[in-house]
Backbone as JSON Lines, residues from 0, in Angstrom:
{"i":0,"aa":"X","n":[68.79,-3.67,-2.82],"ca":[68.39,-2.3,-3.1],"c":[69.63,-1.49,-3.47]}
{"i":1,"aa":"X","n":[69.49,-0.72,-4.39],"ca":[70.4,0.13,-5.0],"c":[70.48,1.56,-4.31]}
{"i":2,"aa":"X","n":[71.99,1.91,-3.73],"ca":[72.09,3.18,-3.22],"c":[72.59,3.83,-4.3]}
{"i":3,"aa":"X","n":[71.88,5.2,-3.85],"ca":[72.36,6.41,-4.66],"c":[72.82,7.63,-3.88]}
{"i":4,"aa":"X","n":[74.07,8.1,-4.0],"ca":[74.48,9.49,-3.14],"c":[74.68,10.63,-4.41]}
{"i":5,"aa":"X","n":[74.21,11.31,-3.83],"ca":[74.1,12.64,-5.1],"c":[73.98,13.81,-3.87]}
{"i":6,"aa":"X","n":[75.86,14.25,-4.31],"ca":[76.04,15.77,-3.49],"c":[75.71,17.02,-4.11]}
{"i":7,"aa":"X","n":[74.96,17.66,-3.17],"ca":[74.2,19.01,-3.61],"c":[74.95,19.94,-3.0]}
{"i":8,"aa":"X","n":[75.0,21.02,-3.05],"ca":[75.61,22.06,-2.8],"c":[74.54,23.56,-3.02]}
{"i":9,"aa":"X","n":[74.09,24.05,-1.44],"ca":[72.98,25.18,-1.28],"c":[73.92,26.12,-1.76]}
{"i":10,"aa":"X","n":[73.6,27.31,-2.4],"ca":[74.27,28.61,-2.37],"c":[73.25,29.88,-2.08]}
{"i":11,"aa":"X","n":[73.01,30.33,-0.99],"ca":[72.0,31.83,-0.79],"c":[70.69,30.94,-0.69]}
{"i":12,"aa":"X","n":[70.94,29.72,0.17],"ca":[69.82,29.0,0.55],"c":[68.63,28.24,-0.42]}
{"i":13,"aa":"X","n":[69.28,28.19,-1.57],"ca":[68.82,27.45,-2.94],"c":[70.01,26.38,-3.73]}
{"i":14,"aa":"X","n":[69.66,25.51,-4.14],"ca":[70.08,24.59,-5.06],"c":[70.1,24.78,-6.35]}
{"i":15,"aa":"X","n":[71.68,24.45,-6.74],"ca":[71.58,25.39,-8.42],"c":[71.05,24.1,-9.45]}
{"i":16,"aa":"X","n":[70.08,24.39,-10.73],"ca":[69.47,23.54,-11.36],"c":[69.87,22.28,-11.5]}
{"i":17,"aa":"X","n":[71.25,22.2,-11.77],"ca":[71.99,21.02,-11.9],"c":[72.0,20.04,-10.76]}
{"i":18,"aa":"X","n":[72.01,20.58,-9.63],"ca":[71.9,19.46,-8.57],"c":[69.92,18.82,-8.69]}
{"i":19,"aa":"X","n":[69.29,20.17,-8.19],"ca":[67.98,19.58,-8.91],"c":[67.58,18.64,-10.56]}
{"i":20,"aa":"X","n":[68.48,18.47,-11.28],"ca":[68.49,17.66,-12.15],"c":[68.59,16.37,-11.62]}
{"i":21,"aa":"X","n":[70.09,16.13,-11.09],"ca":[70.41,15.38,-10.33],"c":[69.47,14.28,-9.29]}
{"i":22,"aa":"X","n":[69.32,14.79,-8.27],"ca":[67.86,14.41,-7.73],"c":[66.54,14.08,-8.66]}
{"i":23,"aa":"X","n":[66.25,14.37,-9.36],"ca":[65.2,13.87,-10.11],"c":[65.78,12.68,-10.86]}
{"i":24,"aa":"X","n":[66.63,12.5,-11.46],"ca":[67.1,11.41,-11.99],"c":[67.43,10.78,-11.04]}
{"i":25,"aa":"X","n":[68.44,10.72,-9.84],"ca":[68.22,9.83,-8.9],"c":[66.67,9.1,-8.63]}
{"i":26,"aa":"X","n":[65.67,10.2,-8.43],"ca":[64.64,9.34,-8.06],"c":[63.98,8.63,-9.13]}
{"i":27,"aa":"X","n":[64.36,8.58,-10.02],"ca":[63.84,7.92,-11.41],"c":[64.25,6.29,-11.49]}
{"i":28,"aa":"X","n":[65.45,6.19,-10.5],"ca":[65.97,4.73,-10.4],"c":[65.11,4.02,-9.85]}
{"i":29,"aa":"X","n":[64.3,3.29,-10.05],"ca":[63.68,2.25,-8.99],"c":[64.11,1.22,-8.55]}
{"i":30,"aa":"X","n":[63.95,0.68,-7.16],"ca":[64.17,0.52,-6.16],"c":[65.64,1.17,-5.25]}
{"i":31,"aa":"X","n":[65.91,2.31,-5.33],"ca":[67.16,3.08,-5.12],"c":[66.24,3.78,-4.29]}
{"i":32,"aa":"X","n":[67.84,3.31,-3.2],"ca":[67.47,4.66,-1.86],"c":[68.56,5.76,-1.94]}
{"i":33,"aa":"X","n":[68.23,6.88,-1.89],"ca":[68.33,8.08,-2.32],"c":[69.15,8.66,-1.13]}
{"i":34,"aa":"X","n":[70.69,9.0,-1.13],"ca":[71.32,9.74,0.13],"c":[71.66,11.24,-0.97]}
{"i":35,"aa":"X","n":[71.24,12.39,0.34],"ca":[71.72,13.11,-0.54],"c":[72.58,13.8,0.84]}
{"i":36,"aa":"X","n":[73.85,14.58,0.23],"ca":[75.16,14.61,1.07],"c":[74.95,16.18,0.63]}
{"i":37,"aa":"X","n":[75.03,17.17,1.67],"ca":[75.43,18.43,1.27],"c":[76.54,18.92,3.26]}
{"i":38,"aa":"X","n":[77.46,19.83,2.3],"ca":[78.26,20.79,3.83],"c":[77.44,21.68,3.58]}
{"i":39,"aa":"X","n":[77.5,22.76,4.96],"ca":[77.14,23.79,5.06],"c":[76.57,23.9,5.88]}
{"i":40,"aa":"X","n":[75.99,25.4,6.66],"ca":[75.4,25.61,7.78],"c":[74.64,25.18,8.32]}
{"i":41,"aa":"X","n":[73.57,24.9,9.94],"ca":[72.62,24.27,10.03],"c":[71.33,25.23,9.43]}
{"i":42,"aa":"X","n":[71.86,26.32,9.29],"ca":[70.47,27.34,8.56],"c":[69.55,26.46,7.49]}
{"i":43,"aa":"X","n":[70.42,25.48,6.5],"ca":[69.94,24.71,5.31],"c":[69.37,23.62,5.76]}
{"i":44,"aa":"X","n":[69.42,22.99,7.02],"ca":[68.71,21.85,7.31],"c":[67.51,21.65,6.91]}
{"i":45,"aa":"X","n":[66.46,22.99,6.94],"ca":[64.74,22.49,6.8],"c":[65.0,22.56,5.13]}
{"i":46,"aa":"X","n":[65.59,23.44,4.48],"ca":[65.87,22.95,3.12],"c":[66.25,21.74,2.58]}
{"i":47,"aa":"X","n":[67.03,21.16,3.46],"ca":[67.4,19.62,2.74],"c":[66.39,18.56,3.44]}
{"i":48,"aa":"X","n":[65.84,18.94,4.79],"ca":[64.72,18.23,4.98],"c":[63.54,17.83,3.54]}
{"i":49,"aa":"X","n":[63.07,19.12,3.12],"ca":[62.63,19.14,2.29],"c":[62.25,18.06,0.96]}
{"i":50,"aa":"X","n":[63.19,17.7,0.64],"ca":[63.51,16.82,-0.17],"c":[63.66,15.43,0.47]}
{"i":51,"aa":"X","n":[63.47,14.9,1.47],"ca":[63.29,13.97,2.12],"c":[61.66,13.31,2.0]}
{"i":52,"aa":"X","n":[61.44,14.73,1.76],"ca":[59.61,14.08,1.35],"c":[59.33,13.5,0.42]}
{"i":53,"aa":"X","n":[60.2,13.62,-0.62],"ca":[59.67,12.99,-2.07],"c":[60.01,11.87,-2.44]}
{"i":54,"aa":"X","n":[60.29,10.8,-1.82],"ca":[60.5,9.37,-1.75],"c":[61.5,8.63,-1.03]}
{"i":55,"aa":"X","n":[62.3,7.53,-1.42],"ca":[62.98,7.22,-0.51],"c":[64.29,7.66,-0.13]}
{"i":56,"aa":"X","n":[64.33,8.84,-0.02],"ca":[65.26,9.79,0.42],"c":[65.38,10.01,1.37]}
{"i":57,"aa":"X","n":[67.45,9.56,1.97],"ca":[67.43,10.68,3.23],"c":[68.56,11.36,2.94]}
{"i":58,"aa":"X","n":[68.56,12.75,4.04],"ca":[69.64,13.78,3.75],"c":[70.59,13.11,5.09]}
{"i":59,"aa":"X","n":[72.13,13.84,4.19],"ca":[72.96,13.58,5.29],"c":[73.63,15.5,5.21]}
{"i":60,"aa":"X","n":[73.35,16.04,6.34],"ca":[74.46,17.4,6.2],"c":[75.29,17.26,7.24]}
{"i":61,"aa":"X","n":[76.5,18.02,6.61],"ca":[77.78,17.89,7.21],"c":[78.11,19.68,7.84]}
{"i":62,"aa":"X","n":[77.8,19.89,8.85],"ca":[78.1,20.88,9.26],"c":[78.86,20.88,10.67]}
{"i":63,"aa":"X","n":[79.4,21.39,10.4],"ca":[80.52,22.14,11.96],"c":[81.37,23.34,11.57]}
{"i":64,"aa":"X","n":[81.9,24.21,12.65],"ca":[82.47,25.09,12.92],"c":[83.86,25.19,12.29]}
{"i":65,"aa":"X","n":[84.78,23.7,12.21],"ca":[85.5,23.7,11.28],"c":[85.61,23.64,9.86]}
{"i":66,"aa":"X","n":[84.6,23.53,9.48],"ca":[84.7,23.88,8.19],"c":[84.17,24.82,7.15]}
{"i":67,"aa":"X","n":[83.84,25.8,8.35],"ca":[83.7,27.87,7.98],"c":[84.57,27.7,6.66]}
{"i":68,"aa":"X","n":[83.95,28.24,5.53],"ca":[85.14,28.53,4.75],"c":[85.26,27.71,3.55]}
{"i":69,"aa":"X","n":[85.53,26.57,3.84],"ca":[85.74,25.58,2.79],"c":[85.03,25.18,1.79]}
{"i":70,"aa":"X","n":[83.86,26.12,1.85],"ca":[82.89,25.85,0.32],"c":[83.54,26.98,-0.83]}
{"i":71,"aa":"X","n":[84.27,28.53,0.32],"ca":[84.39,29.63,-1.03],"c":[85.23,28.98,-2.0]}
{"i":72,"aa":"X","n":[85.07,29.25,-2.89],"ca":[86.33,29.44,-4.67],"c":[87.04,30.46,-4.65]}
């Protein structure tokens, strides 16, 4: 089975089109299991849950206290 990791990145609790591109073409691979990797708060969890529904997808989020910060530009 073929893995696929495709990092998303929430901003104001939405996903900008391009990562949703992303994900759809991931799931277009067949037989590919689908990791999708995002940082950020636990606020986004039921959001990246979300996308766990639509096939063989799971989310991995990376959140902790140290890394306040490290998404601004």
């Amino acid at each position: 089975m073929l893995k696929v990791a495709v990092a998303i990145k929430f901003y104001k609790g939405e996903i900008s089109p391009f990562d949703k591109t992303c994900i759809e073409m991931a799931l277009g691979v067949e037989n590919a299991e689908i990791f999708l990797i995002s940082m950020g708060p636990k606020e986004i969890k039921e959001n990246l849950e979300y996308f766990t529904r639509l096939g063989n997808v799971r989310a991995i989020l990376i959140s902790d206290d140290c890394y306040k910060g490290a998404t601004r530009l």
